[in-house]
N, C-alpha and C positions, 0 to 999 in steps of 0.2 A: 374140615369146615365145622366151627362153632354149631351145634346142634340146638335150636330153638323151642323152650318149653311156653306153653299156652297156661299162666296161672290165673287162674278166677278169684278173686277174692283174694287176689297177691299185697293188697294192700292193709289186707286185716293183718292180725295176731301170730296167727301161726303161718299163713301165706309168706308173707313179709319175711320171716325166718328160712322160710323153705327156699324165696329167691335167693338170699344172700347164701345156704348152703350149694344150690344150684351153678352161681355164679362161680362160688370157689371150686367147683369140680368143674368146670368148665362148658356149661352150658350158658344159652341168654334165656333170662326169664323175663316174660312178657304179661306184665301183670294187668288183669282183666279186671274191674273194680267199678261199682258205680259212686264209691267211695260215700253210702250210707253210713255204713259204719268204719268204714278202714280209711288211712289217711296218704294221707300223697307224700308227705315228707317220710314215710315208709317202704317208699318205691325209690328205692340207690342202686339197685343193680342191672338196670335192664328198663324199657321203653313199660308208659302207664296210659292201657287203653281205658279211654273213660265207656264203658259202657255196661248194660245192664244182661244178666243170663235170662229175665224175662223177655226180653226182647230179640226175639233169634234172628234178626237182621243183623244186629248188632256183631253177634259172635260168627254169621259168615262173613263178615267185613273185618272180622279182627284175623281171624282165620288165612282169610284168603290175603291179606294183607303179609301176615307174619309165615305163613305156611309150616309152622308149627312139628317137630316131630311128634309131641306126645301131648296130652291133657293133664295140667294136675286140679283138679276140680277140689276148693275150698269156700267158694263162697254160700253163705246158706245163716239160716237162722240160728242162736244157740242156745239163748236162755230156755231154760227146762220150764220155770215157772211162765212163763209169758206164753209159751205154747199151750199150755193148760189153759190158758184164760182166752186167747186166740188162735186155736186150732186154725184157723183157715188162712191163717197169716203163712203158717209155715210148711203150709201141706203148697201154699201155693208158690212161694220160694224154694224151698227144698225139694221138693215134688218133679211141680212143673219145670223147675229153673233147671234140674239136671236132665229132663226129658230133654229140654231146649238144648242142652249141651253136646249128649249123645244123638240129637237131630243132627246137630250141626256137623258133627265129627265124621257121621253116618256120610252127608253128605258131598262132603270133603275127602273121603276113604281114607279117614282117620281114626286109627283102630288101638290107639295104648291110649289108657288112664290111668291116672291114679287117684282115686278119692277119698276124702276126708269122711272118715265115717265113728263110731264110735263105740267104747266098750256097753252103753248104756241099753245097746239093741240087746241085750242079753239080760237085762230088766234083774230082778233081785235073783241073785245064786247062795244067798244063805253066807253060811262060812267059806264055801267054797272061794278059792281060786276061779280066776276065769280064763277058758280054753276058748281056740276056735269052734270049736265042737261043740261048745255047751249052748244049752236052745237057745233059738231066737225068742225072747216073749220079753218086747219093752212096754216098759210101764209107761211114760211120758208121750204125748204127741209130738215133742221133736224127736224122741227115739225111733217110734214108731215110722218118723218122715225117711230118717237113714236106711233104718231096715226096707222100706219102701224103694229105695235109691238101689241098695245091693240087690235087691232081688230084679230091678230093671238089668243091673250090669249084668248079672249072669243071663237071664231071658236074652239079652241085646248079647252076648256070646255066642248063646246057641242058634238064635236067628241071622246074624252079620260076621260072627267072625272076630265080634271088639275083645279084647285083651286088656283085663282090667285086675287091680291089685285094691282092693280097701283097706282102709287101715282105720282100725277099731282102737282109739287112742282113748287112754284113761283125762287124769286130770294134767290138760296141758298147763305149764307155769313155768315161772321165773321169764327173765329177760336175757338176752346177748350178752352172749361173756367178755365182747369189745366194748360193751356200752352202746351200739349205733341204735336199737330198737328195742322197744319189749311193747306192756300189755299198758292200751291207755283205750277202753272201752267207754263208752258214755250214751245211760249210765252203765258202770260196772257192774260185773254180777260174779266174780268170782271169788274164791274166799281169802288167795294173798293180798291181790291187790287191795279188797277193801280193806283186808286186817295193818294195810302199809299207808293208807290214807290215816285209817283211825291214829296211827302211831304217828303221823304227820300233822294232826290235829284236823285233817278237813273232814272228819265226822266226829259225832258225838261219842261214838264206842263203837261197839261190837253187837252182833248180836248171831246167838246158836241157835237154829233150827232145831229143838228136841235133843233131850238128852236122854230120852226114855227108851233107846236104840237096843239090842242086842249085840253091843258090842263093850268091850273091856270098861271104857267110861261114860258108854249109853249115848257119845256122839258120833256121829256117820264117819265111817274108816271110808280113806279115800286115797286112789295109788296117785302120786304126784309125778312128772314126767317132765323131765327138763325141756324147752321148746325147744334147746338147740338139738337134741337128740332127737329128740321128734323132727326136725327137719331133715337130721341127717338120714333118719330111716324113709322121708319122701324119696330123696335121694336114690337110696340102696335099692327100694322098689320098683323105682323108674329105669335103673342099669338093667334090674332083672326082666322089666318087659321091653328094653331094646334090646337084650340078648337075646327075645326071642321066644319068652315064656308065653304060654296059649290059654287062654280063658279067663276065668276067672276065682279068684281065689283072696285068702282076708288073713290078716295078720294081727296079734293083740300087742296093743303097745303101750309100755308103762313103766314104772320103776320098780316093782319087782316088789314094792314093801306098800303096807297099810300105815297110812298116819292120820291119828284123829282130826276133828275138827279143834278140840281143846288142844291136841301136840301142835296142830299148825298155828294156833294163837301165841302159845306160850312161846316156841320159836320166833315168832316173828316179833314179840314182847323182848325176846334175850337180843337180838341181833340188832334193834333199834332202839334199844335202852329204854324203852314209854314203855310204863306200865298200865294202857287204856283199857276204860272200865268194861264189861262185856256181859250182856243181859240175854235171857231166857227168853224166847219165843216157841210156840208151839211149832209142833214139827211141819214141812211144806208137803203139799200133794205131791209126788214124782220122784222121791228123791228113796232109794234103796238104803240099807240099814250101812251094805259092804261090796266096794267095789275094786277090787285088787288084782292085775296084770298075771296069768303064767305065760313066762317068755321064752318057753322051751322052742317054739315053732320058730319064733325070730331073730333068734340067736343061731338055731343050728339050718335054715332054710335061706335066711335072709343076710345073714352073716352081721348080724346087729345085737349089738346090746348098748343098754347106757352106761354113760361116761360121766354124768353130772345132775343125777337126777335124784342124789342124795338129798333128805329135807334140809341140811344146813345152805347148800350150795344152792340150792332152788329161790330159800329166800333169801339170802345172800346178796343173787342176782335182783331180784324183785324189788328190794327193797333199796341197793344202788340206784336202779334206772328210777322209782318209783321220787326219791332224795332229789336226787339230779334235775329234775324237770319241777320243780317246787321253785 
């Protein structure tokens, strides 16, 4: 019997990717969406509940409806900069909205999750690499919202029994290596997409956040991580808590390499033949000098690594799916 996943925010970005890996491995994904930001022509593989994780009526009626084996919890706030300027936006989405979730689960005796969480809860590490291990201390109030969320999951293990996996993903990107999906935010805040607009012509350029960084070219190194790999490690995580795995525990997920903000320009300049102009702005609140994946724990634990999360193949994709819908 087909096994039913409960996706929240299945119709955003990285949700949307996760059903269609879901799908191919043979589950039905049930995408949960108030569709704010995610789109409905993004939900192909499995039924699209329209409701809201503020509203916990809502997810016992989706619940009780789909009777769900597991949770993959994604929907939540992302911009880094916008949480600086509205903390209360996203303490109360990200916050509350997973409280609401783990209510519901609670009360349903629904006990796997898997949550979208981030490498950013580990706030600046210097030169270092980043470990599970390495401190908690983020710098941004959406950072701070996730690390808020994992330290419910564990608390809601040692209290209930929930059985939860996070996964602390670097910078998600690129698009579907079919073409069916990728990244169509509004507005955008990531730095392919826009640099694949710019080269489209529907912006005027580019623009770098500080170049004054301590890093090779003084602009922010950043580990890039294909979405499809990224889904497929939703995937591996969710096998590892139906086989059975107990509590809770977090995973770093990335592509393994630093790549500037000027390499990811220049990149996405070679692959789309525009050479759009790109100007100087001061550096943003929240945003760490370097943040870059060690994948020892989820290669050798989780049995994952990436397949396509080289910078050429990232925008690559990006910049197809980005072409295509022009």
């Amino acid at each position: 019997m087909t096994k039913t996943i409960l996706v929240t925010g299945g119709a955003g970005y990285v949700g949307s990717h996760a059903c269609k890996a879901l799908s191919l491995a043979g589950y039905l994904p049930v995408s949960f969406d108030n569709l704010s930001n995610g789109h409905d022509w993004a939900v192909q593989w499995g039924p699209l509940v329209k409701g809201d994780i503020l509203n916990p009526l809502d997810l016992e009626r989706a619940i009780a409806k789909y009777k769900p084996e597991a949770v993959m919890h994604f929907a939540a706030l992302i911009e880094v900069g916008e949480s600086v300027k509205y903390p209360q936006r996203f303490y109360r989405t990200n916050v509350t909205g997973a409280l609401n979730v783990l209510e519901a689960m609670e009360r349903a005796n629904l006990n796997k999750i898997v949550f979208s969480s981030t490498c950013a809860v580990h706030g600046d590490v210097g030169d270092n690499t980043i470990i599970e291990t390495s401190p908690i201390a983020p710098i941004s109030p959406y950072a701070k919202t996730k690390a808020n969320v994992e330290s419910m999951l564990a608390d809601f293990s040692t209290a209930h029994g929930l059985n939860s996996i996070a996964l602390r993903y670097f910078n998600a990107s690129g698009a579907d290596l079919d073409g069916d999906i990728g990244e169509a935010h509004d507005p955008e805040s990531h730095l392919i997409p826009i640099a694949c607009q710019a080269a489209l012509g529907q912006r005027d350029g580019m623009y770098i956040f500080g170049d004054d960084y301590d890093t090779p070219d003084g602009t922010c190194v950043r580990d890039y991580i294909h979405v499809t790999d990224l889904a497929d490690a939703h995937v591996k995580a969710l096998a590892r808590l139906l086989d059975g795995r107990k509590g809770f525990e977090a995973f770093c997920l990335g592509g393994g390499v630093g790549s500037s903000v000027r390499q990811v320009l220049e990149t996405v300049k070679q692959v789309s033949g525009v050479d759009f102009p790109v100007k100087m702005e001061p550096r943003r609140p929240g945003d760490a000098p370097q943040l870059v994946a060690d994948l020892t724990k989820a290669k050798t634990e989780l049995d994952w690594s990436p397949q396509y999360s080289d910078l050429s193949t990232v925008v690559e994709t990006a910049w197809k799916w980005h072409k295509g819908r022009v």
